[in-house]
N, C-alpha and C positions, 0 to 999 in steps of 0.2 A: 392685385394678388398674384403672384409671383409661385406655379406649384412645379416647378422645375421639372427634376428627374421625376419625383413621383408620381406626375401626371401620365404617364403612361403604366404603372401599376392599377390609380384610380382605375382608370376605364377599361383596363383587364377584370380588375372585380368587379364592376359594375356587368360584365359581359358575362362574365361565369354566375351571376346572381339572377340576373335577366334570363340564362339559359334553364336552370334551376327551377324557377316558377315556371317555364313557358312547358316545364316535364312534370309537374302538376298534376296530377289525373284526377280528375273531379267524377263525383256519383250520384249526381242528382235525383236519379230512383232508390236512392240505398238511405237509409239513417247508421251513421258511424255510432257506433257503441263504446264507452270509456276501454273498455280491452282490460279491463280488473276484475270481470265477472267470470268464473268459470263455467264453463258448460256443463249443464247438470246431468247424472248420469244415466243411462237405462240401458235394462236387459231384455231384448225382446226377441222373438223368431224374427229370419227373413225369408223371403220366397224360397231358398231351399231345405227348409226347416230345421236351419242353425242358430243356434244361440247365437248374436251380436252383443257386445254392449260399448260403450262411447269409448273405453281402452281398447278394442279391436282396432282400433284408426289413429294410435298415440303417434306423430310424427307426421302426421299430413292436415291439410286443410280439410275439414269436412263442410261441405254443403247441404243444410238440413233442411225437411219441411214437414207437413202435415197435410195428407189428402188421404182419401177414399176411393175404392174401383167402383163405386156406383154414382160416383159423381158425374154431373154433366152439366157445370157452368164453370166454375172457378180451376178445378181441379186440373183439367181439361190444359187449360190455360197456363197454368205451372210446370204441369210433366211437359208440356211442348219445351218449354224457355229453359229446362234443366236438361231437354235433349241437345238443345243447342248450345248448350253451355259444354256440354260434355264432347260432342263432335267437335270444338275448336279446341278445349284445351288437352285433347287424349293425345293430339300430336304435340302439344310442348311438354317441355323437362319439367312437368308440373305433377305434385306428389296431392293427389286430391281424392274424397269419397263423399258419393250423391250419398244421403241419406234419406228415405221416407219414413215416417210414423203413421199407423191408421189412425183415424177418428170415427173410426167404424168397425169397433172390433166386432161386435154379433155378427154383421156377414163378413167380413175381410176374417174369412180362413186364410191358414199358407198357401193351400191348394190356388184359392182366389188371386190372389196377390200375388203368385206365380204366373199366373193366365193374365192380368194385367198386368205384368209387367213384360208379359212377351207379345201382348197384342201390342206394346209403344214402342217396341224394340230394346228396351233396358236389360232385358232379363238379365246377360253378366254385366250391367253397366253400373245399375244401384244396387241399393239395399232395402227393400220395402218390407219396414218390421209390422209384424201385428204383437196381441198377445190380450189376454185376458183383460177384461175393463179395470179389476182392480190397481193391475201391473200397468196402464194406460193413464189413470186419472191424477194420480201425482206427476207426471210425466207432462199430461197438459198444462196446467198449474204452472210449473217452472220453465213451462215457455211460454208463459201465456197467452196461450190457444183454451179459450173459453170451453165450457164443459159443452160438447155438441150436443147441439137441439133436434132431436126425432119431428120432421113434417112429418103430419100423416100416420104416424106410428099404431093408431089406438086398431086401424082396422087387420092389424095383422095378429094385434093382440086377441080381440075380439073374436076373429075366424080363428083362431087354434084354439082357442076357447070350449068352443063350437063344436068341436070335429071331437067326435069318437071313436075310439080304436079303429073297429070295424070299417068308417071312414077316410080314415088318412090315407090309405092307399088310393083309394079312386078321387081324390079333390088336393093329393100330393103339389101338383102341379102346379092349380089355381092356387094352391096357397102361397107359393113359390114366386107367383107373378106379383100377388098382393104384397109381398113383400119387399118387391122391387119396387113400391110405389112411392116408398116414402124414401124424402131427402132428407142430407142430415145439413144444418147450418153451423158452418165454423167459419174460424178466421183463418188465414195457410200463410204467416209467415214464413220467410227461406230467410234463415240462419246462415251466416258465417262462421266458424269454428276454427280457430289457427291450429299450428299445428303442435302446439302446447298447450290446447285444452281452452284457448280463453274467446268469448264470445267478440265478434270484431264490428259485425256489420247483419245487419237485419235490412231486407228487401220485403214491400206490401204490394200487390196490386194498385193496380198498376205500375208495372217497372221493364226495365229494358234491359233483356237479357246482355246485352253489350256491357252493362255496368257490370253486372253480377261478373261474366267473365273477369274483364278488368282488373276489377276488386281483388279475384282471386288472383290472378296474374301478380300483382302488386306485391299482396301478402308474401308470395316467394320467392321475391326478388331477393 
């Protein structure tokens, strides 16, 4: 076989096809999403007790999720890997917004969700919305983030139950601690959101915040 002249075109495209895959960026902690679904939409307070809702962020990547300030397993674990995501891409020419939603609106006030967000150092970095259960429970639903489950819940019910007027002031506190007893159980996916609305990539637990950057990296290319 005889491929003359154009044997030296073959192995230029074979070289530019080769370089091609080898720029590939793979996400092995991430599930890619068909990118046809839009992000659904909500209005909720964030830690400075402003109205947000998902058109406040038309034109950038958002990075969403779902935690709690009285969490202490999971939650924990996510605000970590969205700080780090946000320290590496706040220095590139990247157009992006951390988002949080509570799963715990009874205590996650604004007040609260102010306070955690400046004890992880976020405070101007996200957006940590709360807002009434009603305004929350659709909101779950469309990212399916199951309806959280109260551990523990019946003895807080139980003690305010209990407590009469004349009482609440002197067992204010203990009731305040009982309160902090119970955990809520959810599930915290992080959301990818381009920056036309459409959902791209969803990360679970276990995952490596390298990807999540990445990911977003990619999207803005």
């Amino acid at each position: 076989m005889f491929l003359g002249k154009s044997f030296p075109c073959l192995v230029l495209c074979l070289l530019v096809l080769l370089s091609l895959s080898c720029r590939q960026v793979s996400f092995p902690s991430g599930t890619k999403l068909s990118g046809n679904d839009p992000a659904s939409p909500f209005l909720l307070q964030n830690q400075f007790g402003s109205d947000k809702s998902l058109y406040d962020y038309a034109g950038k990547v958002v990075v969403l999720t779902f935690l709690y300030t009285s969490c202490s397993d999971i939650c924990p674990v996510v605000a970590r890997h969205l700080r780090t995501a946000y320290e590496v891409l706040k220095n590139k020419d990247t157009e992006f917004n951390i988002v949080v939603i509570s799963v715990d609106p009874k205590r996650d006030s604004v007040e609260r969700v102010y306070e955690y967000s400046k004890r992880w150092r976020m405070l101007n970095k996200w957006d940590f919305l709360t807002g009434e259960e009603q305004l929350l429970l659709p909101i779950w639903k469309a990212y399916y983030v199951s309806e959280p489950e109260k551990i523990g819940y019946g003895q807080e019910e139980s003690l305010e139950g209990a407590i009469t007027g004349s009482q609440k002031g002197g067992t204010e506190i203990f009731r305040d601690k009982i309160a902090e007893q119970y955990s809520v159980s959810h599930s915290s996916p992080v959301y990818v959101i381009d920056s036309e609305g459409y959902l791209r990539m969803v990360f679970t637990l276990p995952f490596d915040p390298d990807d999540l950057i990445k990911y977003v990296e990619s999207i803005m290319d």
